[in-house]
Residue, then its C-alpha position, 0 to 999 in steps of 0.5 A: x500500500x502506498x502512503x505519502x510522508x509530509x514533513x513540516x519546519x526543521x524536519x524538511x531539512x534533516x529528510x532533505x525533502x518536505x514529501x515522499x511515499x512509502x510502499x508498506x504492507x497492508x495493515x502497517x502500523x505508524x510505527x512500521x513507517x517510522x521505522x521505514x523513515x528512520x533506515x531511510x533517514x538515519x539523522x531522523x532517529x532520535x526524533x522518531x525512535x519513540x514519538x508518543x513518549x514525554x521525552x520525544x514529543x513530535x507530532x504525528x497526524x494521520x489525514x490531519x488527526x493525531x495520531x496514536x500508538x498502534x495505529x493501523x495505516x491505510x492506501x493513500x493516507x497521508x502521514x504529517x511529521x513536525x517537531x514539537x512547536x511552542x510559544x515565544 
């Protein structure tokens, strides 16, 4: 199954792109992708080794919603990574 990978702010620059697809099994779980984007992008490790954790907080959506442990992707969806944003 097919899925595209946006990649927002500062996470452009470590992909070297701000989007690219996957090809992955069916019922692949976000992590099956993560894992995928890290032996892709080594220098993306310690940002997405564990994404639901305190000390990792980068956020996942899944076609816009956020995306949880476990979640199961599907054809054509459209996976958003960007690092943790705060106010200043």
């Amino acid at each position: 199954m097919r899925v595209v990978v946006k990649y927002l702010l500062w996470m452009r620059e470590k992909a070297g792109t701000n989007k690219e697809e996957y090809i992955l099994e069916e019922n692949s779980t976000i992590e099956d992708l993560l894992e995928k984007i890290i032996s892709k992008h080594e220098n993306l490790r310690k940002h997405l080794a564990n994404p639901f954790t305190r000390e990792n907080p980068v956020l996942i959506t899944i076609n816009g919603r956020t995306a949880r442990p476990g979640a199961r992707l599907r054809e054509n969806d459209t996976v958003t990574i960007m690092p943790p944003v705060s106010g200043g």
